[in-house]
N, C-alpha and C positions, 0 to 999 in steps of 0.2 A: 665628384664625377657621377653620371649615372649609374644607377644599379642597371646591372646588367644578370639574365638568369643563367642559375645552376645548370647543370650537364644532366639527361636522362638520369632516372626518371622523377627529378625533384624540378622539372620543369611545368609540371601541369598545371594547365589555368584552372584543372577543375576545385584543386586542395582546397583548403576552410583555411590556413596560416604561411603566411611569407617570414623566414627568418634570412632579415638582413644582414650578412657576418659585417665586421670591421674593413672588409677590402670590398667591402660593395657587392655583393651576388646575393642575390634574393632566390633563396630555396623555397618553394612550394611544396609546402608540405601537410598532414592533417593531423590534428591535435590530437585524434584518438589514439593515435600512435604516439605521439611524442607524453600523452597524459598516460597510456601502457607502460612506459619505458624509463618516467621520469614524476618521481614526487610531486617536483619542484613545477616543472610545469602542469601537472592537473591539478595545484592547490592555484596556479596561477587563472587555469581556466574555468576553475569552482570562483573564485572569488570575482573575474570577467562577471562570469553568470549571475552571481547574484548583484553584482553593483546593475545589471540592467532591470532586474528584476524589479528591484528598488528603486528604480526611476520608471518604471511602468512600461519598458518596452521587452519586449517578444526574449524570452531567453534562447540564445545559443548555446547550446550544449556541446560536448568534446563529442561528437558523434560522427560515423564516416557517410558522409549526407553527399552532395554533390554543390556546390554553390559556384557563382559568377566570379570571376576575376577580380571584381571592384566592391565583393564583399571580402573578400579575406582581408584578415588584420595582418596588418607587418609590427614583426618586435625585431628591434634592432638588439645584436648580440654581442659582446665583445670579442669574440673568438674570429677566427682567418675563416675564408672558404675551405681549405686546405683539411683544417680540423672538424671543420663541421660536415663535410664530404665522408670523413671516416668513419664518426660518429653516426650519422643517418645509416651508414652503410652496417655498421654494425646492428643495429637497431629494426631497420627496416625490413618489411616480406619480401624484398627482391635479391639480386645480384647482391651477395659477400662482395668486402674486398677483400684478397687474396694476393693483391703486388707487395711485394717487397718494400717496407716503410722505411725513409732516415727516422733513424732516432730522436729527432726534433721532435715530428710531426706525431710521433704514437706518445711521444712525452705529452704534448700540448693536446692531444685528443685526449687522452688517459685524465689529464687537468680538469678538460671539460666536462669530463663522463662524470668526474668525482663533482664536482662542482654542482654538477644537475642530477645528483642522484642516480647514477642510470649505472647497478649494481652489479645486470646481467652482462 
């Protein structure tokens, strides 16, 4: 199916990263946050950076810059929208979530969070 995008405010065209969950939603989201927040991902966007380096074009850095829709990179995730909703949520400078979780769902984001380093 088509991906279809996340719910405010992981909708913006302006992000630098699309992460595609397993169910298809493409979060807009920026790397400098997600490289703040997680290891795993800023050794991912050090090593982006230098693989372009090394081919002689312009490095992209994890920076909060402004870029076009058709330059963000999509990584595809294993994880649901569901867990990656909670996860941003927990992570990100806006709106906490604060609803009431099933137990699935704080399991599988708690999975995630350990999975990606993301401590805090």
């Amino acid at each position: 199916p088509p991906p279809r995008k996340a719910s405010p405010p992981f909708d913006k065209a302006s992000a630098d990263l699309v992460l595609r969950t397993s169910d298809y939603v493409d979060f807009h989201v920026w790397k400098c946050i997600l490289a703040l927040a997680s290891p795993v991902f800023e050794d991912m966007f050090e090593l982006a950076e230098h693989g372009k380096r090394s081919e002689g074009k312009t490095a992209e850095g994890a920076e909060c810059t402004s870029s076009t829709p058709s330059s963000a990179s999509v990584i595809e995730v294993p994880e649901t929208s569901s867990a990656w909703t909670l996860l941003l949520r927990w992570i990100y400078p806006s709106r906490p979530c604060h609803d009431p979780l099933p137990p699935f769902l704080l399991k599988t984001a708690l999975a995630a969070a350990h999975k990606y380093q993301m401590d805090g």
